[in-house]
C-alpha positions as CSV (number, residue, x, y, z in Angstrom):
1,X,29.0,-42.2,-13.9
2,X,25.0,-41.5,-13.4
3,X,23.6,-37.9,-13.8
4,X,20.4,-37.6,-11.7
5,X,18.2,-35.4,-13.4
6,X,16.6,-32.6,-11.0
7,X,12.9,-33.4,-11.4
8,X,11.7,-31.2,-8.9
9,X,8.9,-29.5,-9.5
10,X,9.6,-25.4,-10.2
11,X,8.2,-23.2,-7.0
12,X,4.9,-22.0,-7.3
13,X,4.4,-18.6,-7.2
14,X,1.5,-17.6,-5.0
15,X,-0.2,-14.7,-4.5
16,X,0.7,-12.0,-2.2
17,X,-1.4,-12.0,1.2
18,X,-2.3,-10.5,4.5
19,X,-4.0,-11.5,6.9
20,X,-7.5,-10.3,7.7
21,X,-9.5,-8.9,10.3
22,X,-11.1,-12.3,11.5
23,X,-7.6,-13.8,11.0
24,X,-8.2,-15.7,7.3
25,X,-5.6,-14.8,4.7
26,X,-6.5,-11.7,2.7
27,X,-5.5,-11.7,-1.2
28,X,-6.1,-8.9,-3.8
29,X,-8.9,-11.1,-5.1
30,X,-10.9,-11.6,-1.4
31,X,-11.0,-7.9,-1.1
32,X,-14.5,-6.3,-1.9
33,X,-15.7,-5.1,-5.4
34,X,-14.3,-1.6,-6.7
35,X,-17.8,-0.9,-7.0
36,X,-18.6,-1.2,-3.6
37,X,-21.6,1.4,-2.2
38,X,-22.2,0.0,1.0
39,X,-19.3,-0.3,3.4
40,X,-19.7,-2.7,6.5
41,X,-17.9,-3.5,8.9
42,X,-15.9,-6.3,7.5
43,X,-15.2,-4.7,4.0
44,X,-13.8,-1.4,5.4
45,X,-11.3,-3.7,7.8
46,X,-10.3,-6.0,5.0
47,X,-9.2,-2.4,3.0
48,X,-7.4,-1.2,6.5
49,X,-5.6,-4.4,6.9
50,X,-4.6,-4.7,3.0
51,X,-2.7,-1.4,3.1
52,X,-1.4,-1.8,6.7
53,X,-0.2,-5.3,4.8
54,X,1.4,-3.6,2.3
55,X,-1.3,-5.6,-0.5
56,X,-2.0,-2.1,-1.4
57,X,-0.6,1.8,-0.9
58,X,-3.0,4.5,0.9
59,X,-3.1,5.7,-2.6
60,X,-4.3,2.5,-4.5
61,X,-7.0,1.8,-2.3
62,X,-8.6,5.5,-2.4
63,X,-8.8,5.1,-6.1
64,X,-9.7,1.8,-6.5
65,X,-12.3,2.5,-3.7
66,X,-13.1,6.5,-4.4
67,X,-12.1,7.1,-0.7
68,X,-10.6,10.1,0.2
69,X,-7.8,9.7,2.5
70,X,-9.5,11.3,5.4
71,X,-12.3,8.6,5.0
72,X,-10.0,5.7,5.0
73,X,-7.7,7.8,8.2
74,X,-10.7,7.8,10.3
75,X,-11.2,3.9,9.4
76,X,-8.3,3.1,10.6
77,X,-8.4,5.4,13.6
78,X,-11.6,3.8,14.2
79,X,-10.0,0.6,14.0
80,X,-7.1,1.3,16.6
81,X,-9.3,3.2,19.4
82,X,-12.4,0.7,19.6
83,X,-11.5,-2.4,17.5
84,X,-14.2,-3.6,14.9
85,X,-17.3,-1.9,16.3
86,X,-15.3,1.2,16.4
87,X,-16.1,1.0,12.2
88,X,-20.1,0.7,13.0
89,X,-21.8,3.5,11.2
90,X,-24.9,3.5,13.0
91,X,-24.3,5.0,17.4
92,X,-21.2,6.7,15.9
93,X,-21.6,8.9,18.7
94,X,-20.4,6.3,21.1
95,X,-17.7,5.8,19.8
96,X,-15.7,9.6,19.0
């Protein structure tokens, strides 16, 4: 009788992802610096779509970014009403 041995490789674990605002894949590493001052367009989307994601909680990404959660509520309203441009912060008036 022969034993095959199982040499199949073990999985790899890979890191958790969404997917981003221009449609890439979105890890904990892509996201922006915690030092972040100036928030485009693209960062503040990339923070929306982690937490809508589930990458981070409402809570993690306020502390990690110093947001309150009014500032990252009216991203994401932003976000739902107007798409992208909806997040400009120059013409705001436009937009609300």
């Amino acid at each position: 009788m022969t034993v095959v041995a199982n040499t199949a490789a073990p999985p790899v674990k890979k890191d958790p992802y969404v997917i981003g605002p221009d449609g890439t894949p979105l890890t904990l590493k892509d996201l922006p610096p915690t030092s972040t001052k100036r928030w485009v367009i693209r960062r503040k989307a990339e923070v929306v779509a982690a937490v809508r994601g589930g990458l981070l909680t409402l809570e993690e990404a306020c502390e990690r970014y110093t947001l309150t959660v009014e500032e990252f509520l009216s991203w994401q309203k932003a976000i739902d009403q107007f798409g992208l441009p909806g997040l400009r912060a120059t013409r705001v008036q436009q937009y609300r």
